[in-house]
Chimera marker file (.cmm) of the C-alpha trace (Angstrom):
<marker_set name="trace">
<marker id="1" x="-89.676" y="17.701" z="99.648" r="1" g="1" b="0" radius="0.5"/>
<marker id="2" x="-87.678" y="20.374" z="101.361" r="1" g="1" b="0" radius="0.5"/>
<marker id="3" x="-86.471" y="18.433" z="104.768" r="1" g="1" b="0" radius="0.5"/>
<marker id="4" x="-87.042" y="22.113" z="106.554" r="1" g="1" b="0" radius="0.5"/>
<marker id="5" x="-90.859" y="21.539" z="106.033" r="1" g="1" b="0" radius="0.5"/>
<marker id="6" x="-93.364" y="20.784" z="108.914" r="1" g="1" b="0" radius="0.5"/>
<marker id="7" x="-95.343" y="18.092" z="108.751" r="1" g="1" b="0" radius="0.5"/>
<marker id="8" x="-97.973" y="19.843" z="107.840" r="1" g="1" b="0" radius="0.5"/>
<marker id="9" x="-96.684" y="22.039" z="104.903" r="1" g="1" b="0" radius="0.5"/>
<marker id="10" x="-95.452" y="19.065" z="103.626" r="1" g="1" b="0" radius="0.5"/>
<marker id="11" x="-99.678" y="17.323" z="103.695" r="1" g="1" b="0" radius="0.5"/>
<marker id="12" x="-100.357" y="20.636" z="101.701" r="1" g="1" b="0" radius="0.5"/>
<marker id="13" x="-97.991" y="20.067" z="98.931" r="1" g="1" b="0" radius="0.5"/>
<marker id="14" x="-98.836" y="16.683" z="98.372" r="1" g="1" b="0" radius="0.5"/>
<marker id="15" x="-102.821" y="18.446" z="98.364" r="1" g="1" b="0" radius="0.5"/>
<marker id="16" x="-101.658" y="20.943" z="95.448" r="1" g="1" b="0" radius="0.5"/>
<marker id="17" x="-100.040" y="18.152" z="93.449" r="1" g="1" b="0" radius="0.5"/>
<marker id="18" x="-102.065" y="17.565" z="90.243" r="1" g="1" b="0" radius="0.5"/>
<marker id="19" x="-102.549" y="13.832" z="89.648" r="1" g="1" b="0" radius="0.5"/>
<marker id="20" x="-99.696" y="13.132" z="88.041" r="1" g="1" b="0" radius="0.5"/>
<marker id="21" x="-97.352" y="14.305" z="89.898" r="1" g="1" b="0" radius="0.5"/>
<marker id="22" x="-98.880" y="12.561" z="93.168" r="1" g="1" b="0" radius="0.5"/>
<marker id="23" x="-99.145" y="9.080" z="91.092" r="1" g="1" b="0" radius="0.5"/>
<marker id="24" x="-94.943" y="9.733" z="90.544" r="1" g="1" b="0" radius="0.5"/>
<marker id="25" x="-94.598" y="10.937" z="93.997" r="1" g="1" b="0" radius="0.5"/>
<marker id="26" x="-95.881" y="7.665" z="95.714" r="1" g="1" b="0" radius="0.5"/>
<marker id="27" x="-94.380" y="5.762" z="93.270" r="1" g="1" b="0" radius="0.5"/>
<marker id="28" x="-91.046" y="6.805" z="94.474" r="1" g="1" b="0" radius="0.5"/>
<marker id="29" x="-91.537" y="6.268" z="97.584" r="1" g="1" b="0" radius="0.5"/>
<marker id="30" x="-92.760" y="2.362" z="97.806" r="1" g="1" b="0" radius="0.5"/>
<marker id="31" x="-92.251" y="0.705" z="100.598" r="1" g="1" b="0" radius="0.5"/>
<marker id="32" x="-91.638" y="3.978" z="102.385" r="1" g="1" b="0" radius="0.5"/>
<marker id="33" x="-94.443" y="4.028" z="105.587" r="1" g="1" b="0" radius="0.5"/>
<marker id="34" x="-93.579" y="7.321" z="106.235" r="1" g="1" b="0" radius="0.5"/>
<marker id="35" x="-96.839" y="9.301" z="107.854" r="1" g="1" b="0" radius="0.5"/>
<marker id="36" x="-96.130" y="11.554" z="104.809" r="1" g="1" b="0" radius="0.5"/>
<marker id="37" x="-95.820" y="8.446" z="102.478" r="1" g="1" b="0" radius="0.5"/>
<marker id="38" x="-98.907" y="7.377" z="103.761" r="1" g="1" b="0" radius="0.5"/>
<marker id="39" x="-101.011" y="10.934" z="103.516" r="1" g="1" b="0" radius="0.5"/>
<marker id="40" x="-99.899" y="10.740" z="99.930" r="1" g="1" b="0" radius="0.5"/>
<marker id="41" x="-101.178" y="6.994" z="99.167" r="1" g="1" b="0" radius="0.5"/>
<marker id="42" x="-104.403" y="7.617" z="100.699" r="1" g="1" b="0" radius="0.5"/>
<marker id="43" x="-104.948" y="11.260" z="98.807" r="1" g="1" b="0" radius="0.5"/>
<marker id="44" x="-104.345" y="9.109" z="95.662" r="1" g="1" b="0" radius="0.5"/>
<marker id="45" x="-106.799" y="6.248" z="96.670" r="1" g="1" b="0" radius="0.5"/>
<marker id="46" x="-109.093" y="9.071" z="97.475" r="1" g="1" b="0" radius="0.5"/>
<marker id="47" x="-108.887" y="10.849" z="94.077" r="1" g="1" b="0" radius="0.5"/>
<marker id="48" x="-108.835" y="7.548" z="91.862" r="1" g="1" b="0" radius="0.5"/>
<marker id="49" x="-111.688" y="6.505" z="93.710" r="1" g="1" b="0" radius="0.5"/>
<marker id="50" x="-113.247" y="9.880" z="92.978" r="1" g="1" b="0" radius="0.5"/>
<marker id="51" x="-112.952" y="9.818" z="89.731" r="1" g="1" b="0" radius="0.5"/>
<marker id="52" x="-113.723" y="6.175" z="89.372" r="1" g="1" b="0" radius="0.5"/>
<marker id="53" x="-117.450" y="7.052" z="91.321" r="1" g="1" b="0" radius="0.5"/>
<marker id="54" x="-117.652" y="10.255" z="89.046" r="1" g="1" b="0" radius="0.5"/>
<marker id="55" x="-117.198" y="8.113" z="85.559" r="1" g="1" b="0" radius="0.5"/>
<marker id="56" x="-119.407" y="5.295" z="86.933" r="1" g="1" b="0" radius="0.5"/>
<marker id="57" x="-116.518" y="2.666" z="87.469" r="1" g="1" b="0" radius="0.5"/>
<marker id="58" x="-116.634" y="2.323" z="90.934" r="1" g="1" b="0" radius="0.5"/>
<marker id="59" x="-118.113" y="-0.852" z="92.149" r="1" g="1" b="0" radius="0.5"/>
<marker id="60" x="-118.625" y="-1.177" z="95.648" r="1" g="1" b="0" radius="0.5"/>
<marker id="61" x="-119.796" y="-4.881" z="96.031" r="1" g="1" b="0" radius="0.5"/>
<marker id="62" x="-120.204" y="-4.661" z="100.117" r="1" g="1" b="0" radius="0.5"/>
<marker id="63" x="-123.806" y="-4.345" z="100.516" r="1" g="1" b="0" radius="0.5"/>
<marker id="64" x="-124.378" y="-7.034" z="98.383" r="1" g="1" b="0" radius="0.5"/>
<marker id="65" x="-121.607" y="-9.400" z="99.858" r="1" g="1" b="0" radius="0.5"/>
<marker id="66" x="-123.196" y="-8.976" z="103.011" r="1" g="1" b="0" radius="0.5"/>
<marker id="67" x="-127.142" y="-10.064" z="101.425" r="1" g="1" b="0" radius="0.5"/>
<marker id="68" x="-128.077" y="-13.495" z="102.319" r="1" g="1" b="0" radius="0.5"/>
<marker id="69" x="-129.048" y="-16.162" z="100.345" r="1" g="1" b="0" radius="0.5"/>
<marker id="70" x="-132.738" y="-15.893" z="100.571" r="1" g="1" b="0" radius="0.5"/>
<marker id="71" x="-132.372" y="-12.065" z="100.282" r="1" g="1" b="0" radius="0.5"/>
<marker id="72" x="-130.244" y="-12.409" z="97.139" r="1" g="1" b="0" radius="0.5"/>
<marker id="73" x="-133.315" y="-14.520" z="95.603" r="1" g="1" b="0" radius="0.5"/>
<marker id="74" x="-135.841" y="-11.922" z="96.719" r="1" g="1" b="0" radius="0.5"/>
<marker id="75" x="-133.488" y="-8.839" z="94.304" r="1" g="1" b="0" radius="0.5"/>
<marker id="76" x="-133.291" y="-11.751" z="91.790" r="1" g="1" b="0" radius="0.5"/>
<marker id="77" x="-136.982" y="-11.948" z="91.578" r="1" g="1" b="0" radius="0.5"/>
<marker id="78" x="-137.644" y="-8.108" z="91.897" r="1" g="1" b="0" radius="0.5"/>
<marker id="79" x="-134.799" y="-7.344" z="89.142" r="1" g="1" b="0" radius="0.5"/>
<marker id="80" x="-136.442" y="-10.768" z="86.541" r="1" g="1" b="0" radius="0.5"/>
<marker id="81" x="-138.192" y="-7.846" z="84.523" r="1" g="1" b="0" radius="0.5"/>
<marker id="82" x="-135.445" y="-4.944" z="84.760" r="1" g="1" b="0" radius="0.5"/>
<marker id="83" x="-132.919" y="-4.461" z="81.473" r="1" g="1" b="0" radius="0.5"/>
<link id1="1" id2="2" r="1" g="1" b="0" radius="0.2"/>
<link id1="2" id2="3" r="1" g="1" b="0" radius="0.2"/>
<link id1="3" id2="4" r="1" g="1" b="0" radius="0.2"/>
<link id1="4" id2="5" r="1" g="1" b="0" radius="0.2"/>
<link id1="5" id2="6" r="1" g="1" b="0" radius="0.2"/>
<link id1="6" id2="7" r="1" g="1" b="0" radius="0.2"/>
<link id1="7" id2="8" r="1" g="1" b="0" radius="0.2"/>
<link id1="8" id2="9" r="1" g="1" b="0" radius="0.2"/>
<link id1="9" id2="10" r="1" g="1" b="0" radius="0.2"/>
<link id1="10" id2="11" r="1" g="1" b="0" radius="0.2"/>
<link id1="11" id2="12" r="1" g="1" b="0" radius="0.2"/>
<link id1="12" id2="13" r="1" g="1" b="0" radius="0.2"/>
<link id1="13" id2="14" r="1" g="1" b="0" radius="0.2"/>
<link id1="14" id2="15" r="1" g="1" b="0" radius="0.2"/>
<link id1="15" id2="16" r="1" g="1" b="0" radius="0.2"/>
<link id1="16" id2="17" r="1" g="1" b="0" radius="0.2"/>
<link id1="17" id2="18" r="1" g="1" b="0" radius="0.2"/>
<link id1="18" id2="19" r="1" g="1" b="0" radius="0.2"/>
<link id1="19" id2="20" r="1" g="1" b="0" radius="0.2"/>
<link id1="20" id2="21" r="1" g="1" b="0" radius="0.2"/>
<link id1="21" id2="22" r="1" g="1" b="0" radius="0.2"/>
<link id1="22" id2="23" r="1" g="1" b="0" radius="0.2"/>
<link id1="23" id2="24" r="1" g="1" b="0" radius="0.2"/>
<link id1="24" id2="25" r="1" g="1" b="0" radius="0.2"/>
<link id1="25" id2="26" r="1" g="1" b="0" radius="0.2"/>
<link id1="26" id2="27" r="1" g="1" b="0" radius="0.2"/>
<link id1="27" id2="28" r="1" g="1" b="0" radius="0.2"/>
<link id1="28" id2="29" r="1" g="1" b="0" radius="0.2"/>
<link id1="29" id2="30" r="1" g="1" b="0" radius="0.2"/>
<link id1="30" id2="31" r="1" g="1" b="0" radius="0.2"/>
<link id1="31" id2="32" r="1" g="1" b="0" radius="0.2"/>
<link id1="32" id2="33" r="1" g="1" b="0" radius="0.2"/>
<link id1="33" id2="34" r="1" g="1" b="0" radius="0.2"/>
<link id1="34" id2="35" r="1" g="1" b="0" radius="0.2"/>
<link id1="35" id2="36" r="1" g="1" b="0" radius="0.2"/>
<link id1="36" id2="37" r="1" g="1" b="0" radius="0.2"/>
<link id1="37" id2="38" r="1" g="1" b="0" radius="0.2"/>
<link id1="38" id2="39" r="1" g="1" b="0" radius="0.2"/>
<link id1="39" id2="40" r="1" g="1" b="0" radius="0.2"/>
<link id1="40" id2="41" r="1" g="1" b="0" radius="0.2"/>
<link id1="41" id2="42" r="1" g="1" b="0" radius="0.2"/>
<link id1="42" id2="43" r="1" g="1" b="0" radius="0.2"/>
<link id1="43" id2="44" r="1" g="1" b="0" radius="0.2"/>
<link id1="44" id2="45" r="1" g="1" b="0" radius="0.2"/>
<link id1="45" id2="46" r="1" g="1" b="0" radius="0.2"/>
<link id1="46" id2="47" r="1" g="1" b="0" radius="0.2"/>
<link id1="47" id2="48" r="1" g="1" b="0" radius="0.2"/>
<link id1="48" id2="49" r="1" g="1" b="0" radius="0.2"/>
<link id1="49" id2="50" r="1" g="1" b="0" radius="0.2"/>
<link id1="50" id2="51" r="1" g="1" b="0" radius="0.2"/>
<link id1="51" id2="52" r="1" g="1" b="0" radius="0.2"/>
<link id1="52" id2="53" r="1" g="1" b="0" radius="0.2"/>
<link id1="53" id2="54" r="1" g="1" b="0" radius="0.2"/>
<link id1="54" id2="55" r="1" g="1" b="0" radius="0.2"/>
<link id1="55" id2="56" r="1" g="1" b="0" radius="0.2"/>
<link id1="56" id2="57" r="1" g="1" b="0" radius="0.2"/>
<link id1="57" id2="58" r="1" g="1" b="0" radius="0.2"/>
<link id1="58" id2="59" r="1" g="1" b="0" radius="0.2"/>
<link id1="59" id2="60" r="1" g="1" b="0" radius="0.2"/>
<link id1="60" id2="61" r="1" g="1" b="0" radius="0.2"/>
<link id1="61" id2="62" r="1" g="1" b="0" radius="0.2"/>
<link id1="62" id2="63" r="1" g="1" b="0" radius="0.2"/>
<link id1="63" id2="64" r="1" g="1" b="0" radius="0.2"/>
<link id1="64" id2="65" r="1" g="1" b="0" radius="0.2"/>
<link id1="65" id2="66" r="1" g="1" b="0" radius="0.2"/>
<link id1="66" id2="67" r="1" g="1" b="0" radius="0.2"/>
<link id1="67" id2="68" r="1" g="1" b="0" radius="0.2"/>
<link id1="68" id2="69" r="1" g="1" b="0" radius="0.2"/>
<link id1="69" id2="70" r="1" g="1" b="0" radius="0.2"/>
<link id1="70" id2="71" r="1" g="1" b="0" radius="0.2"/>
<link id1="71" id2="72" r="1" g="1" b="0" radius="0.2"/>
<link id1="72" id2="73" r="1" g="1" b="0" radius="0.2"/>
<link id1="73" id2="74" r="1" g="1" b="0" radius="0.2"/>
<link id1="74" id2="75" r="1" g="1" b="0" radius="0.2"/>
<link id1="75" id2="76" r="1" g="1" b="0" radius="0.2"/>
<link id1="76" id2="77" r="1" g="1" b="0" radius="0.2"/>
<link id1="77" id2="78" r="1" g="1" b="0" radius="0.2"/>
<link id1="78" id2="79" r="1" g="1" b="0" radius="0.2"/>
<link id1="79" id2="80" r="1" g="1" b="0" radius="0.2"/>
<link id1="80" id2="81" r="1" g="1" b="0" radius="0.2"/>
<link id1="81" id2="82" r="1" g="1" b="0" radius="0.2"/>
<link id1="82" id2="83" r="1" g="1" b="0" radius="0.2"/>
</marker_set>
């Protein structure tokens, strides 16, 4: 990045960059915690979680983490006759 660039301009780079390009961008910069660094991780997270949700990848295992025991056995029971 051109070290002339705000901030700012430089968050709307990383934005244009097409996937690729961001994946070698933060790889170069590991264990850089720059705020830019840092923009760029998270936009990748973001995407690859995107795309992850949009090809039916993405587990997110929270809700049931959280269930308790007896709740657990009451999906268990709904779900016997679901395949």
């Amino acid at each position: 990045m051109d070290n002339s660039m705000t901030l700012d301009q430089a968050k709307s780079k990383v934005l244009e960059m097409n996937n690729e390009t961001l994946q070698n961008f933060v790889n170069e910069r590991i264990g850089n915690d720059s705020e830019l660094s840092k923009f760029a991780r998270n936009e990748l997270t973001d995407r690859n979680n995107l795309n992850a949700w949009q090809d039916g990848s993405l587990v997110n295992t929270d809700a049931i983490n959280k269930l308790s025991l007896s709740d657990l056995q009451r999906m268990d029971k709904i779900l016997e006759g679901v395949k």
